[in-house]
N, C-alpha and C positions, 0 to 999 in steps of 0.2 A: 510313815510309809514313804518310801522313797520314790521317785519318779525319774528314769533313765531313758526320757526320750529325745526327742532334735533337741539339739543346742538351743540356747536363748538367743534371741535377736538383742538381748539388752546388752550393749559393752561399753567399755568404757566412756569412748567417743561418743554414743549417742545420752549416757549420762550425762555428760559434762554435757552436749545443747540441753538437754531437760533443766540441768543446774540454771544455765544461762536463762532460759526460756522464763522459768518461777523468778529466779531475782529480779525479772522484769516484770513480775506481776501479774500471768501470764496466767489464767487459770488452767487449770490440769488438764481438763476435756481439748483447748485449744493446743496446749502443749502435744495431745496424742497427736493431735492433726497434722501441728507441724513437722512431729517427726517422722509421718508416715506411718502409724502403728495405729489400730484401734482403739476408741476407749477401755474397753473390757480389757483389751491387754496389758492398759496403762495402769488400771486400775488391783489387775490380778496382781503383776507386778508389787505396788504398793501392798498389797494383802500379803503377798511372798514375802515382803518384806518388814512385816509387823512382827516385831520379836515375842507377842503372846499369841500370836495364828497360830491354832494347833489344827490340821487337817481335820475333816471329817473321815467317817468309815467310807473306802473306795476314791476319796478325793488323791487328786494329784498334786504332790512335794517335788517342788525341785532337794534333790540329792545335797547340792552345796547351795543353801540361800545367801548367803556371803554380798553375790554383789545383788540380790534385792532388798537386803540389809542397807548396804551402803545405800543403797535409789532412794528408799524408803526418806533414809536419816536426811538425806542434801536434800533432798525435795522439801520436804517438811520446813527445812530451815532457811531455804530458801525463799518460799514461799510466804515466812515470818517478817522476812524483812522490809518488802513493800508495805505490810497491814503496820507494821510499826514506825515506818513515814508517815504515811496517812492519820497514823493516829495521833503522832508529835505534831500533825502538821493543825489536825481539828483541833488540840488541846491548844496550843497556841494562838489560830483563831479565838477561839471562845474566852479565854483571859485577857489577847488585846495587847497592846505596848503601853502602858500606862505611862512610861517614862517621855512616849513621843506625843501624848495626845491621843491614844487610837484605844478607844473601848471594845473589849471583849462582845462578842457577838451572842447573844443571847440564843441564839436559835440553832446557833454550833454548839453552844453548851448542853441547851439541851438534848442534842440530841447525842451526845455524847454521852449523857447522864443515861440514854435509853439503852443505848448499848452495854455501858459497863454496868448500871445497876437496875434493868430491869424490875428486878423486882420491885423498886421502890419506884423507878419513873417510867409504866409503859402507861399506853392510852389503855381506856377501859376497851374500846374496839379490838384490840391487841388480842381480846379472852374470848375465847370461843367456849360457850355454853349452850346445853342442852337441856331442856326444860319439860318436865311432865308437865301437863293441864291443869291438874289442881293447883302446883306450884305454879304454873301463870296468873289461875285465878287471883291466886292470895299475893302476889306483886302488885296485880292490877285494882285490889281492894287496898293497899297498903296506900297506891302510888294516889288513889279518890279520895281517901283518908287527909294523905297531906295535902293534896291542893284544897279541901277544906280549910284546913289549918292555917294556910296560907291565906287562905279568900277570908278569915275569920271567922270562916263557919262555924257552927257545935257541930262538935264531933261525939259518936256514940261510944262509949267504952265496952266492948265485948269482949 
């Protein structure tokens, strides 16, 4: 469905500040702000600009998405290149100059480890669980069990 109403406020010019605005790091929301636009605009915008957005029934299509295409793309990639500073910048930290004397940072590594591999390095607090009663019961008989085991107590086998 096509949508033939006012003109976009997005043009060239105010792409290219957006451009500028993310290569600085600039998160999206602060970006709308600086340019004078809403978020919701900024953000339609980018939705206009998602080459699988298929409208809804009754929703409104820009006629030519062309330049919410292009917003879409430069924003995105712009946006990439700060987080890929940052992230040369932590991976370097955490390995250190071994050549100058200077050890990797353990605590940069780690957390480095959190973010790219999750799965394998998040904190147990990280998991949000939901527990029926009986299954607390039976943790909580599990968890008197081992500290038995621990204390050297007999334990009963049931």
């Amino acid at each position: 469905m096509s949508y033939n109403g006012r003109p976009t406020s997005l043009t060239p010019e105010l792409l290219n500040e957006a451009e500028k605005l993310a290569k600085a790091g600039i998160p999206k929301r602060v970006i709308a702000e600086a340019l004078g636009i809403g978020t919701s605009t900024f953000f339609r915008w980018q939705q206009y600009g998602d080459p699988d957005w298929k409208p809804k029934e009754g929703e409104h299509c820009p006629a030519d998405r062309s330049i919410y295409l292009e917003f879409r793309d430069r924003i995105d990639r712009a946006q990439a290149r700060p987080v890929m500073i940052c992230e040369a910048t932590m991976l370097k930290a955490a390995q250190g100059d071994p050549k100058n004397g200077i050890p990797g940072d353990p605590k940069v590594a780690e957390k480095w480890l959190r973010l790219h591999r999750p799965d394998l390095y998040r904190e147990s607090s990280d998991l949000n669980v939901e527990v029926s009663g009986s299954l607390t019961r039976a943790v909580d008989d599990w968890q008197e069990r081992i500290e038995k085991i621990i204390a050297g107590a007999e334990v009963d086998d049931d």
